[in-house]
C-alpha positions in Angstrom: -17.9 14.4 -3.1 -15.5 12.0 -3.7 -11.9 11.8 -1.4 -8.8 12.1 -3.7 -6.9 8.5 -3.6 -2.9 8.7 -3.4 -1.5 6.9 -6.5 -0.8 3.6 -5.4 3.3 1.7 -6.0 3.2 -1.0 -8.5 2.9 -4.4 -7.3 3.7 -7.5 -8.8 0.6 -9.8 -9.4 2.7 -12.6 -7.3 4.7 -11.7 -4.5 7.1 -14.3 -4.2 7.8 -14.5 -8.1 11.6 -13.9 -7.4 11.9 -17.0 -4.9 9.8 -19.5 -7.5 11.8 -18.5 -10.3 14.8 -19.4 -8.8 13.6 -22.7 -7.0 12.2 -23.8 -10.6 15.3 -22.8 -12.0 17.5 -24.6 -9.2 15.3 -27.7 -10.3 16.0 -27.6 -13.2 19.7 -27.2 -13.3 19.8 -30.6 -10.8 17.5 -32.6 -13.1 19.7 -31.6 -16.4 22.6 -32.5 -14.1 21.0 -36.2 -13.6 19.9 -36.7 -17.0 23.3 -35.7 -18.3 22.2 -32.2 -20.4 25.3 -30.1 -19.8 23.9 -27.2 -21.6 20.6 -27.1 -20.0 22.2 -27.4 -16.7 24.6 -24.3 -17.6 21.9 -22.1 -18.8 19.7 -22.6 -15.8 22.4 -22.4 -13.4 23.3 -19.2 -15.5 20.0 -17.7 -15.4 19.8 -18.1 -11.7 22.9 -16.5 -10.8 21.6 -13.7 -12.5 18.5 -13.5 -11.2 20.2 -13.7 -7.6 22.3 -11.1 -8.6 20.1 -8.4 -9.4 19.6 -5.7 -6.7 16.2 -5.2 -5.0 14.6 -1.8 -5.7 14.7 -0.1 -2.3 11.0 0.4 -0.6 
């Protein structure tokens, strides 16, 4: 007889996803900055203030 197994929550498959994404990003924005790519620089800088901003599901 088997035990019954409680359903488990959804993790992600890399815990710290959140915290690489935004250090890439952050990279990213300083080396557009240095290379002189405005654009580039915007949209990274624009992606991570949205990925900072995003609440946190609560546990």
């Amino acid at each position: 007889m088997t035990r019954p197994t409680l359903p488990r929550s959804p993790r992600p498959p890399f815990p710290h996803f959140r915290l690489l994404a935004l250090a890439s990003l952050f990279l990213l924005a300083v080396l557009s900055l240095l290379l002189d790519m405005r654009e580039a620089a915007l949209a990274a800088i624009g992606a991570i203030l949205s990925l900072s901003s995003t609440p946190r599901p609560a546990p």
